[in-house]
C-alpha positions in Angstrom: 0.0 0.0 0.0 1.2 3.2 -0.8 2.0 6.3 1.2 -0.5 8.0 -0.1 -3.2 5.7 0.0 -2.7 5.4 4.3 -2.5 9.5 4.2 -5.9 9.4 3.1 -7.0 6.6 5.0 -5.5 7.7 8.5 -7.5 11.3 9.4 -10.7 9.8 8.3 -10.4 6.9 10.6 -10.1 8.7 13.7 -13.8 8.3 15.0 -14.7 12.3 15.5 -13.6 12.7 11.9 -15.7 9.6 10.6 -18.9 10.7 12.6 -18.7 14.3 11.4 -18.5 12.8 7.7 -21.9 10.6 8.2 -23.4 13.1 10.3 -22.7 16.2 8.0 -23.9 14.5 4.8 -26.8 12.0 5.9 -28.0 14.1 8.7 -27.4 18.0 8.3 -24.6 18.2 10.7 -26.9 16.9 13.8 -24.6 14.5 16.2 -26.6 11.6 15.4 -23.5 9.6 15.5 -21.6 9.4 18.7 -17.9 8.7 18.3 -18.2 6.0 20.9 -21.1 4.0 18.9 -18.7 3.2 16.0 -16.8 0.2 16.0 -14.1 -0.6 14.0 -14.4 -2.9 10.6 -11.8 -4.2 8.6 -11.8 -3.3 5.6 -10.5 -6.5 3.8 -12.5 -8.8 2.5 -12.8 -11.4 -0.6 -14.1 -13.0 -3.4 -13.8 -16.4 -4.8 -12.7 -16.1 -9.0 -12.3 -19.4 -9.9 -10.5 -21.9 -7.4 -8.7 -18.4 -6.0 -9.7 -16.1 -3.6 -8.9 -12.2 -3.9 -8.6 -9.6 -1.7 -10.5 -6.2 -1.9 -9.7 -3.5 0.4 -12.1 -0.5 1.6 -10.3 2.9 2.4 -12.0 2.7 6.0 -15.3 1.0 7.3 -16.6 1.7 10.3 -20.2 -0.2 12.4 -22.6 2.3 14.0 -24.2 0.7 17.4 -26.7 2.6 19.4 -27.4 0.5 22.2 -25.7 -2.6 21.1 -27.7 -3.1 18.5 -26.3 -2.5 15.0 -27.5 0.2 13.0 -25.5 0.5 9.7 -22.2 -0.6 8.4 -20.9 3.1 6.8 -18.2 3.1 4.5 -15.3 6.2 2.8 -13.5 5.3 -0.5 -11.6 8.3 -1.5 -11.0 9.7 -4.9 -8.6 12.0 -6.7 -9.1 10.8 -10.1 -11.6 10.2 -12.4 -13.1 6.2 -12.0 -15.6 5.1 -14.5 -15.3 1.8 -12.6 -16.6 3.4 -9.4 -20.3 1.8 -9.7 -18.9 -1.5 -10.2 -16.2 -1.3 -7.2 -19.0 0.1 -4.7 -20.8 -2.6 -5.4 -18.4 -5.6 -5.0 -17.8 -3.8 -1.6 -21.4 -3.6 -0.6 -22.4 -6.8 -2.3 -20.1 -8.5 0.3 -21.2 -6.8 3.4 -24.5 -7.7 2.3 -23.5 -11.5 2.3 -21.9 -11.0 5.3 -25.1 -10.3 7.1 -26.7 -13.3 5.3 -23.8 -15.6 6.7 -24.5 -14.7 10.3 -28.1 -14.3 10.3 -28.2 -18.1 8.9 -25.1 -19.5 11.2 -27.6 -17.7 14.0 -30.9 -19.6 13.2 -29.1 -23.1 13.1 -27.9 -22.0 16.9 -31.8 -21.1 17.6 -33.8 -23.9 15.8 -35.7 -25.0 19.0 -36.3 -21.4 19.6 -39.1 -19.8 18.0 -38.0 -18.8 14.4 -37.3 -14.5 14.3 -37.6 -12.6 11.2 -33.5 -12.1 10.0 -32.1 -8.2 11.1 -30.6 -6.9 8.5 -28.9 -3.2 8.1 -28.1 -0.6 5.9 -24.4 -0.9 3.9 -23.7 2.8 2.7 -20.9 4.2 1.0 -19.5 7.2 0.2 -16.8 7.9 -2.4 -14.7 11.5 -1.6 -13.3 12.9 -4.6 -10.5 15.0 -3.8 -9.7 15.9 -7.4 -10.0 19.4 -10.0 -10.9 17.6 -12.6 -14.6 17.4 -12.8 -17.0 14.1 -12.3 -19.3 14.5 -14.7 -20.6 11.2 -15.3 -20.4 7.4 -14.3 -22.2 8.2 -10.9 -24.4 5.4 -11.5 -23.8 1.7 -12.7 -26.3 2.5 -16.0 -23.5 5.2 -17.0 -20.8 3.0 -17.2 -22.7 -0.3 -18.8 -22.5 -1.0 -22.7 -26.6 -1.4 -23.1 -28.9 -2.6 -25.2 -31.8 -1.1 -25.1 -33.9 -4.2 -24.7 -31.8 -5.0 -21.8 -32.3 -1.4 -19.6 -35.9 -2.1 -18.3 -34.3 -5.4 -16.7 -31.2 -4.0 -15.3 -31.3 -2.4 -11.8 -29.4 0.7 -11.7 -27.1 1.0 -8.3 -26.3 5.1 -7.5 -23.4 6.1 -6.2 -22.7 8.3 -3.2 -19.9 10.8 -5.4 -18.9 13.6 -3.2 -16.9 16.5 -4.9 -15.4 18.1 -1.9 -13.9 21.3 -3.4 -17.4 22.1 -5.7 -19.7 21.9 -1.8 -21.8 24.5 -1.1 -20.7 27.2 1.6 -23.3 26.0 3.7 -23.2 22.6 3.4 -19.2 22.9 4.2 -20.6 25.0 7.3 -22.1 21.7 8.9 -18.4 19.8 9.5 -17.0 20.6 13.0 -14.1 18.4 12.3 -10.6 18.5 10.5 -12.7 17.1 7.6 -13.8 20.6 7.8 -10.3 21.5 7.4 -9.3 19.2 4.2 -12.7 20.9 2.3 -11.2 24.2 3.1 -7.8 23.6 2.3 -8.9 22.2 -1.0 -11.5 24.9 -1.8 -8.4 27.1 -1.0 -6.7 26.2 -3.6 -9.3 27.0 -6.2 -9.7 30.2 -5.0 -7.5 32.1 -3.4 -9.4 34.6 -1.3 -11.4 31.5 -0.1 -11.7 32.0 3.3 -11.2 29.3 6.1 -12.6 28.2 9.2 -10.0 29.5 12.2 -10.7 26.3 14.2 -7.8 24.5 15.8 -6.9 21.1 13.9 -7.3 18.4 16.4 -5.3 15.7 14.3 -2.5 18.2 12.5 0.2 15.9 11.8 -2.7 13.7 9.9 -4.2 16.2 8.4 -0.4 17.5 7.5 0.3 14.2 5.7 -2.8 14.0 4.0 -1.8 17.0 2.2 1.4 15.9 1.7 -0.2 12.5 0.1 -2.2 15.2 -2.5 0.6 17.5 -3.5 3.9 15.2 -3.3 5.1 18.9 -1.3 6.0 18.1 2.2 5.4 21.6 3.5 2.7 21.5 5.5 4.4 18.9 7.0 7.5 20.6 8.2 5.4 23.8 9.4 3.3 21.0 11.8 6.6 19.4 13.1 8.4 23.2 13.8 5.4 24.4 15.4 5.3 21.5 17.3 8.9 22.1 18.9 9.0 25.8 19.0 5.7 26.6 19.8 4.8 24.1 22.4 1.2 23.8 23.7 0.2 26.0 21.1 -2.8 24.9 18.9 -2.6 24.9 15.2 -5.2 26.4 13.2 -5.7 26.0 9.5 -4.9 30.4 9.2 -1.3 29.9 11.5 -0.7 26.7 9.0 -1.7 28.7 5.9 0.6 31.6 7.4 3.3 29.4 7.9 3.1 27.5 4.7 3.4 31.4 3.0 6.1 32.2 4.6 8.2 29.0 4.5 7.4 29.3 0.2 8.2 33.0 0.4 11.9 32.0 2.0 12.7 29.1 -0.1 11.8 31.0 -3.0 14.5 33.7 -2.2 16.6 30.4 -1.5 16.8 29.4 -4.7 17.6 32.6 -6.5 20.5 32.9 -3.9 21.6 29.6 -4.7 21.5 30.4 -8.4 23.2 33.3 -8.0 26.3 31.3 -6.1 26.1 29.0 -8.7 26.7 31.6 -11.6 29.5 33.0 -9.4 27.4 36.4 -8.5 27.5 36.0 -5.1 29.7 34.0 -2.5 28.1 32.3 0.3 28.7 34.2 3.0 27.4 37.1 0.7 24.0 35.2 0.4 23.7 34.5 4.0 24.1 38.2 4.9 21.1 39.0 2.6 18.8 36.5 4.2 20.1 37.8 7.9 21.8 34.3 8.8 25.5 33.2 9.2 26.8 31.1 6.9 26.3 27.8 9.2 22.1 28.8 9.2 21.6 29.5 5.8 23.4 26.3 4.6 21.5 24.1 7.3 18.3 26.0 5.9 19.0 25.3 2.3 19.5 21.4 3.2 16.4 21.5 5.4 14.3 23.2 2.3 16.3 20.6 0.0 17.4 23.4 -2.2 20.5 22.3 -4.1 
């Protein structure tokens, strides 16, 4: 698994972020979901081909319990291209949670068969795919998109929708119903679509995950950094999304003037020490800086 499929995968686990995802989308941003009511799924699971099994994988999968008794089995795939295979993937996922439930509810009448017979509890399998891309999704959102048809053939062919979210293209106000550092990521990537966007102030609860998330969608390690030397120089301090924009402008704005400085030493303009006196540091600083910023 790559490192930028567990980036992804990591913030959305933690259960405040999960429950602010199902509870801002299915209802309004009410806490219908507590944190402590979801129970952890895997997310593997297979299907026979043949004489061979083969493993599928969710992004994360989570079991909502109110009271002990289960309520729905929620699921996250993320997204940041384009999949015309999306219907057909959500499906093989759900199809097998489905049997799951099937499984169990016949391994649990065998164990009851001098009990009276109950009618089998089954729940609700729901999915929803996050696209974190720019390109638009303007089709295959449902399985009769993506299907080579004949039109004899449509009446008899159930169609299966899927739950495509395109974070950056939400509404204000729907954005205004996630209290979490999901919150954050739809900001951050509305951000960069617009520049005068502007974010929510609240304090990142999970910033070193949120941090490599970002990191996982723009192969630039900056936001990264920022978290890690705000961490050590500004201890018990909370990060906000505006002191990590801040920081992320500033540490661009100086390893931009790093790399003209380090152009000009290379064409023989200007000696190092000369270049470390225009950026205020000695000569030990700026070269520890330009290795830090990877500047060559």
């Amino acid at each position: 698994m790559g490192q930028k499929d567990i980036a992804e995968k990591v913030l959305e686990s933690y259960n405040d972020v999960f429950a602010d995802i199902v509870n801002g989308f299915v209802f309004k941003g009410k806490k219908v979901i507590k944190e402590d009511d979801l129970q952890e799924m895997s997310p593997v699971s297979a299907f026979k081909s043949g004489r061979k099994y083969h493993k599928q994988e969710r992004d994360v999968a989570k079991l909502w319990k109110e009271n002990g008794i289960r309520v729905a089995l929620c699921g996250i795939e993320n997204q940041t291209t384009v999949d015309s295979s999306m219907p057909l993937r959500v499906i093989a996922y759900d199809g097998v949670a489905y049997k799951k439930q099937l499984v169990e509810n016949s391994k649990s009448k065998k164990k009851k068969k001098k009990e009276p017979v109950e009618q089998p509890k089954f729940y609700p399998v729901i999915t929803f795919v996050l696209y974190l891309g720019d390109r638009p999704w303007n089709n295959n959102k449902n399985l009769l998109d993506v299907l080579t048809l004949r039109p004899e053939f449509k009446p008899f062919v159930s169609d299966y929708r899927i739950n495509l979210i395109d974070l950056s293209n939400l509404p204000d106000e729907q954005v205004k119903l996630f209290k979490s550092d999901f919150r954050s990521l739809i900001d951050w990537l509305k951000k960069q679509k617009d520049p005068d966007y502007e974010v929510d102030p609240r304090t990142l609860d999970h910033a070193y995950e949120f941090a490599n998330l970002i990191y996982a969608l723009t192969n630039d390690d900056s936001a990264v950094e920022a978290v890690e030397k705000w961490t050590k120089t500004n201890e018990g301090e909370e990060i906000t999304m505006n002191n990590l924009i801040d920081k992320l402008h500033e540490q661009g704005k100086v390893k931009g003037q790093l790399e003209l400085l380090s152009n000009l030493i290379k064409d023989g303009v200007l000696t190092l020490k000369q270049a470390a006196e225009r950026m205020g540091m000695s000569v030990a600083k700026f070269k520890a800086t330009m290795k830090e910023l990877a500047i060559n």
